[in-house]
C-alpha positions in Angstrom: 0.0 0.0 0.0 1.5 3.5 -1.4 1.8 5.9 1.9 -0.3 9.3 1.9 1.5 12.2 0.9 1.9 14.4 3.9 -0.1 16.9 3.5 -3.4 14.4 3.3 -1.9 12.8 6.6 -2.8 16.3 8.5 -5.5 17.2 6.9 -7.0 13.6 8.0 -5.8 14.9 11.2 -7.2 17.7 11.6 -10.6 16.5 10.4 -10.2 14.1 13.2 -9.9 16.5 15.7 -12.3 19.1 14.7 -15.0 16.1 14.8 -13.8 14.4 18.4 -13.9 18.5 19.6 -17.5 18.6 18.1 -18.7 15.5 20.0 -17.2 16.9 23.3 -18.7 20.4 22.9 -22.5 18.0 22.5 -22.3 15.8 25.4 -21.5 19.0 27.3 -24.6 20.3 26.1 -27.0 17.6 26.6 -25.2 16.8 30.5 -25.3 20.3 31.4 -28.1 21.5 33.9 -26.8 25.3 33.6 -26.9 26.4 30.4 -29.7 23.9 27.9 -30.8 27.2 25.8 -28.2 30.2 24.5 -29.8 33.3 24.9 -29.9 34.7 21.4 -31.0 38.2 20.1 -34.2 38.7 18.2 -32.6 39.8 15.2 -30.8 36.5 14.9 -33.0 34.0 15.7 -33.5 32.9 12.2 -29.9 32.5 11.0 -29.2 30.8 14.7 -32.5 28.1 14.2 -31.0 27.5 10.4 -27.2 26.8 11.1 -28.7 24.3 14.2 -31.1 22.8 12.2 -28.0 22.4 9.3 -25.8 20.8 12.0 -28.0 18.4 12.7 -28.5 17.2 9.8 -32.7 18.3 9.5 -32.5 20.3 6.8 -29.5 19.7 4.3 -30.4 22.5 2.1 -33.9 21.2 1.2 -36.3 23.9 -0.2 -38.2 26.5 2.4 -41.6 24.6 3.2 -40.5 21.1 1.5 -41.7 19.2 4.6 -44.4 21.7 6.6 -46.2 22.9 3.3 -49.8 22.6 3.7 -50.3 23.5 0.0 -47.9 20.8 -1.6 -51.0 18.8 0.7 -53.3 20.0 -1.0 -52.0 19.9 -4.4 -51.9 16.0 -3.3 -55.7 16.1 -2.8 -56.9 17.5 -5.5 -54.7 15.5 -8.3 -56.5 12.2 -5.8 -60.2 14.6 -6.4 -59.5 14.9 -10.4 -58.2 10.8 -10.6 -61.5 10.0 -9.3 -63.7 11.7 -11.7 -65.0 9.6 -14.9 -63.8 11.0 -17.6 -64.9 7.6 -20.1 -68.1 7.3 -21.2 -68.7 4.7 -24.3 -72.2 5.9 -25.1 -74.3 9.0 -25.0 -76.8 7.4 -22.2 -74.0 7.0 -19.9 -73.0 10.7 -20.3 -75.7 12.1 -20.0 -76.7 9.8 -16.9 -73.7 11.4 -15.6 -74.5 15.2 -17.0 -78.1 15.0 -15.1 -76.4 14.1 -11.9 -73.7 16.5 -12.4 -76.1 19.4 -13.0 -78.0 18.7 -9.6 -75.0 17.9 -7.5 -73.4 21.2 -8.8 -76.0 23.3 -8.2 -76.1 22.2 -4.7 -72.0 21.8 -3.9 -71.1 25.3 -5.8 -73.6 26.9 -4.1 -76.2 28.6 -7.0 -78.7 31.2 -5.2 -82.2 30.4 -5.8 -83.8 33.6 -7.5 -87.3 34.3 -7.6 -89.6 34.6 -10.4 -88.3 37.1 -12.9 -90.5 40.4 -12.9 -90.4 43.2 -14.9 -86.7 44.8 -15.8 -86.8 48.9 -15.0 -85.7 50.3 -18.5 -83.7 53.4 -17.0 -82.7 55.6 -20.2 -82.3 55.0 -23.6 -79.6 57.0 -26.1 -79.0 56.4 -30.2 -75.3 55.2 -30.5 -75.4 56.6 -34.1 -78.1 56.5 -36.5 -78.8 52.9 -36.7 -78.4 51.0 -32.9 -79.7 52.2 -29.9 -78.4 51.7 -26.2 -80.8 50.9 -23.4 -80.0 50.9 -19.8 -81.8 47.9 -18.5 -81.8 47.2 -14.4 -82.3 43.1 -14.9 -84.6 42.4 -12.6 -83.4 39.6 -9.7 -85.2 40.7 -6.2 -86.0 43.2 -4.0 -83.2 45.8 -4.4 -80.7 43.6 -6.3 -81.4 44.1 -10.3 -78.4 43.7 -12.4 -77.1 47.0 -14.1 -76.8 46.2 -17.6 -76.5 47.9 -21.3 -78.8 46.4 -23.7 -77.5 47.1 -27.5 -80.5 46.9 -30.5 -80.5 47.8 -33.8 -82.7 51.5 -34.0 -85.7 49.8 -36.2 -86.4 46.6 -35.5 -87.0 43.7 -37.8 -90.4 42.3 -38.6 -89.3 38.9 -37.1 -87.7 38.5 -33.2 -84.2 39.3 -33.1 -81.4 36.7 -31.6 -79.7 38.0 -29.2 -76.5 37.2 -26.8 -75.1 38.3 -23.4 -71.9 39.2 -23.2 -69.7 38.4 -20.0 -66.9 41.2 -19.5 -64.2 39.5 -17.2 -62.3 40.3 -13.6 -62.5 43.3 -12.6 -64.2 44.7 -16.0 -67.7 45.8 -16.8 -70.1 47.1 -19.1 -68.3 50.4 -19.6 -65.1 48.3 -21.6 -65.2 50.3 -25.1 -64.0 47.5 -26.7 -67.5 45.3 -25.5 -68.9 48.3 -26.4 -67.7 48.4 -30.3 -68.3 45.0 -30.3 -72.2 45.0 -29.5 -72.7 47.6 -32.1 -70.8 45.9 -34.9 -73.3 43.1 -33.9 -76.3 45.3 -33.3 -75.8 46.4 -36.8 -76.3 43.2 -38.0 -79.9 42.3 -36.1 -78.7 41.2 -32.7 -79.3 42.4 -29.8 -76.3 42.6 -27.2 -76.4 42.9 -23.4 -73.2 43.3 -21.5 -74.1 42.8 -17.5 -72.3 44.5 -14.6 -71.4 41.2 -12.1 -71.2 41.9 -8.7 -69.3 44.0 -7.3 -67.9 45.7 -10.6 -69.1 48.7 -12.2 -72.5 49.6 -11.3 -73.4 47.3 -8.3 -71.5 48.7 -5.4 -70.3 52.1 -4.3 -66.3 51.0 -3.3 -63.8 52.6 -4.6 -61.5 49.5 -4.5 -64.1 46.8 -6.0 -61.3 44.4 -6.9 -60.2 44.5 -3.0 -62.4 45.5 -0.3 -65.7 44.9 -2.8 -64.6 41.3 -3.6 -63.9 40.6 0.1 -67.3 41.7 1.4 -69.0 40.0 -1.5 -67.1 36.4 -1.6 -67.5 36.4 2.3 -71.1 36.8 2.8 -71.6 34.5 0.0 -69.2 32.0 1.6 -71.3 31.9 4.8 -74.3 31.3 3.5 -73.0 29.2 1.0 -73.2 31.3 -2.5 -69.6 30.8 -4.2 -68.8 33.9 -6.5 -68.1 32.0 -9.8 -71.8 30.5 -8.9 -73.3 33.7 -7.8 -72.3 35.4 -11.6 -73.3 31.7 -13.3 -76.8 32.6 -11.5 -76.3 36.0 -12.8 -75.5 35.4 -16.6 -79.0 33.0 -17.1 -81.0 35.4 -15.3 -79.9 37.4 -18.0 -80.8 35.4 -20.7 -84.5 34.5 -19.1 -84.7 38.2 -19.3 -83.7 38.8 -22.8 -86.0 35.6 -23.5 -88.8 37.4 -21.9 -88.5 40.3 -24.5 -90.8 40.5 -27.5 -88.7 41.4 -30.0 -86.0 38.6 -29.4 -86.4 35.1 -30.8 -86.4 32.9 -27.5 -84.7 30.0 -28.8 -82.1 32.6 -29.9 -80.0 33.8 -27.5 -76.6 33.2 -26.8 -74.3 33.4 -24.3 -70.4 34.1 -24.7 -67.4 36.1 -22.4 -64.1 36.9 -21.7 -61.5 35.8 -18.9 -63.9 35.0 -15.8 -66.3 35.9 -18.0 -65.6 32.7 -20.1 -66.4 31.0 -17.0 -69.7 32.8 -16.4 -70.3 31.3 -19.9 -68.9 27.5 -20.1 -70.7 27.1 -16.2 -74.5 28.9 -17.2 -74.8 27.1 -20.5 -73.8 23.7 -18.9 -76.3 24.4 -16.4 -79.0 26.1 -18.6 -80.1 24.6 -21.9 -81.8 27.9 -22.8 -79.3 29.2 -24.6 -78.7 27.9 -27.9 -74.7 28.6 -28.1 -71.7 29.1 -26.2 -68.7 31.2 -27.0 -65.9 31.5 -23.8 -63.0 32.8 -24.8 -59.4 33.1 -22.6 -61.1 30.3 -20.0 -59.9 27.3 -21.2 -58.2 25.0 -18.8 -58.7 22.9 -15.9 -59.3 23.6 -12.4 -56.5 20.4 -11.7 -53.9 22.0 -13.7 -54.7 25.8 -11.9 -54.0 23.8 -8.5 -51.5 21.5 -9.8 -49.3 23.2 -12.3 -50.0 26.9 -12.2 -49.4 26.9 -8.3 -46.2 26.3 -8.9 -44.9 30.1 -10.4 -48.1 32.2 -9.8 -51.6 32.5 -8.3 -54.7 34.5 -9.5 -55.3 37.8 -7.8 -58.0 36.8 -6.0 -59.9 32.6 -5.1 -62.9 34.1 -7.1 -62.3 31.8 -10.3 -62.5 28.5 -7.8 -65.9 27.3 -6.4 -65.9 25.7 -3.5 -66.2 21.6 -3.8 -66.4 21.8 -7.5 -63.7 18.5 -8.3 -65.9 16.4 -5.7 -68.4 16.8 -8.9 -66.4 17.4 -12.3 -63.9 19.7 -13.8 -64.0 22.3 -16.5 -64.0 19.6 -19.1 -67.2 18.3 -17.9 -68.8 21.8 -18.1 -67.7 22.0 -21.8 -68.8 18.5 -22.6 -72.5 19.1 -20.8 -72.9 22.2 -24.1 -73.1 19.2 -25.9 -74.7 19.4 -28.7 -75.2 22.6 -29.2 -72.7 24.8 -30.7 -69.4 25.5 -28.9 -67.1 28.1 -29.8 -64.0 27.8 -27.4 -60.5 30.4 -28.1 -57.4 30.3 -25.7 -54.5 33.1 -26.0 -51.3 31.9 -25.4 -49.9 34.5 -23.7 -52.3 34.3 -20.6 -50.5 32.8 -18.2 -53.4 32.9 -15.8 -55.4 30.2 -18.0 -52.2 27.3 -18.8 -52.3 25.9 -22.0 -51.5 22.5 -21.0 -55.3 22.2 -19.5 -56.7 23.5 -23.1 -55.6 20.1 -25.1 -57.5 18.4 -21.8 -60.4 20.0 -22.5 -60.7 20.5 -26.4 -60.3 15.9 -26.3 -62.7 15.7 -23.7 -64.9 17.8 -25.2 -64.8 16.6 -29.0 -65.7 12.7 -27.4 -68.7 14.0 -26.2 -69.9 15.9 -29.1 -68.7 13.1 -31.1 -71.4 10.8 -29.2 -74.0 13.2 -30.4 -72.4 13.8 -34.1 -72.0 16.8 -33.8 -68.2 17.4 -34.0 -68.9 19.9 -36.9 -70.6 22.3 -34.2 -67.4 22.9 -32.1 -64.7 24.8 -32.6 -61.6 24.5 -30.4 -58.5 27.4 -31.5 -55.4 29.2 -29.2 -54.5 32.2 -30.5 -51.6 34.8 -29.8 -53.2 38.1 -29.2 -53.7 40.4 -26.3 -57.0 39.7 -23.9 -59.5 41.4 -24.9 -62.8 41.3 -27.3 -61.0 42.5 -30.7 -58.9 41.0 -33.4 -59.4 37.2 -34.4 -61.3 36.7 -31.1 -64.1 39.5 -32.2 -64.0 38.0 -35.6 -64.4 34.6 -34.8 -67.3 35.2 -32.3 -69.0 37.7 -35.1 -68.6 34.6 -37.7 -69.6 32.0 -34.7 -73.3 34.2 -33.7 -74.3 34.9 -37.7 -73.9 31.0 -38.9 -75.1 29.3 -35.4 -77.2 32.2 -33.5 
């Protein structure tokens, strides 16, 4: 055997040394009665608790929170939620066996208010927007003192037959006053439809804070919490009672009206025409992905600004793919953008497959139409074109 040079001979010693001193300096610790806790200043308790927790051996540079993270947890528990959701279904009975189900337990688990009876909607002013559309302001009836502010676009003469009609859902925080939403329903109203862009609690015209996104969202997502009304539910509620009132109208065709929206208002419009056969298409655009992969994936580098887009319970009954699949067969118009890094891509593929089996059980492939785009979030370019193109051949 060679001999070690001597320079690895000391350093071997002094190794040796440094570790017998180490184990000397602990068994003082643990057999002394005097001094069991250093008294350490405030300011450098958390360096003091990290080299101790490094020295023996609890930590080894493992990420902040990789063993007391409560929402690594609960990323576990809802890809276990999402496994156990059926997501097969060889015939159309089966689905829609499931879809009836679905629809009941949702209602109940998400937490959809009961409104009553809708009564007449106070018509509040009414301005020409040019020579040909006119601009009503429409309080949508819902209840005693709760009417949903709302701008209803029309052409200025009306046709001799009922008009179709869709309403439009602007997106978090936005509302009714969105020029672009605005340009949009008149380049439609110009054409024979009739356009109404809601105001969903607590934007625009429904509550008197100056911060709605903050302190307005608070108040509202609380009371609804304890009594059980989840926000996503409450504006799900508030998008069909504006289609019941659009279908009350006389001069729109009942069997007609559409329903279509931006951002969270994509979700107003995949969750009220899953739940609400009454309106005869479906258009959300910048909405498509799953709840798993928001919880799973997109928890991982950012989080939405607010837990408004996440009804409570929802993956002990389905997922977003579900929600498209129960459109089925009516006519599906579906857009992602790239760039929105709130809504990941890698949920869009999950729901455009899911989605084409079920149509496919009902032939119907030819009525959906599944597209991600790059362009900036908002109701113009190929998304204003494609949902103009979408309402004159299916609407």
């Amino acid at each position: 055997m060679s001999k070690r040079p001597q320079a690895d001979v000391e350093e071997c010693a002094a190794i040796l040394e440094y570790h017998q001193l180490a184990n000397q300096a602990i068994k003082r610790d643990l057999l002394s009665t005097k001094t069991v806790h250093k008294e350490i200043p405030v300011s450098n308790i958390h360096t003091e608790l990290q080299t101790r927790s490094e020295t023996n051996g609890r930590l080894n540079d493992e990420p902040l929170g990789q063993r007391t993270n409560a929402i690594r947890w609960l990323q576990k528990q809802v890809m276990r939620k999402s496994a156990a959701l059926p997501r097969h279904f060889p015939t159309r009975q089966s689905w829609e066996a499931f879809r009836d189900q679905m629809r009941v337990d949702l209602s109940r688990v998400i937490g959809m208010p009961e409104f009553p009876p809708l009564e007449d909607s106070l018509v509040r002013a009414s301005l020409d927007v040019g020579e040909d559309v006119v601009l009503e302001r429409v309080d949508v009836n819902v209840d005693e003192d709760y009417a949903i502010p709302s701008f209803v676009f029309r052409p200025k003469t009306s046709p001799a037959v009922p008009m179709p009609a869709v309403v439009w859902n602007p997106g978090w925080p936005e509302d009714k006053w969105k020029p672009a939403y605005q340009a949009f329903a008149v380049r439609m109203a110009r054409q024979g439809y009739v356009v109404l862009i809601p105001d969903h609690a607590p934007f625009g015209e429904t509550s008197d804070f100056e911060n709605k996104a903050d302190r307005g969202m608070t108040l509202f997502m609380g009371m609804g919490d304890v009594i059980g009304i989840s926000q996503l539910a409450m504006r799900a509620a508030e998008t069909m009672r504006c289609g019941a009132y659009l279908r009350s109208r006389s001069d729109i065709d009942p069997a007609r009206v559409a329903v279509a929206g931006l951002c969270q208002g994509g979700q107003d419009t995949w969750l009220s025409a899953a739940l609400d056969d009454g309106f005869c298409a479906a258009a959300p655009i910048c909405s498509a992905t799953t709840f798993t992969i928001h919880m799973t994936e997109m928890a991982s580098y950012m989080a939405n600004s607010d837990s408004s887009p996440f009804p409570f319970g929802i993956l002990n009954v389905c997922d977003i793919e579900h929600l498209h699949g129960a459109i089925a067969p009516r006519p599906l118009l579906v857009r992602a953008n790239l760039p929105d890094e709130w809504w990941p891509v890698s949920g869009f593929g999950q729901v455009e497959t899911f989605t084409r089996d079920v149509y496919r059980l009902y032939d119907a492939e030819d009525r959906m139409d599944f597209r991600a785009e790059v362009h900036e979030h908002n109701l113009t370019g190929p998304f204003a074109d494609a949902l103009e193109q979408f309402l004159l051949r299916h609407v």
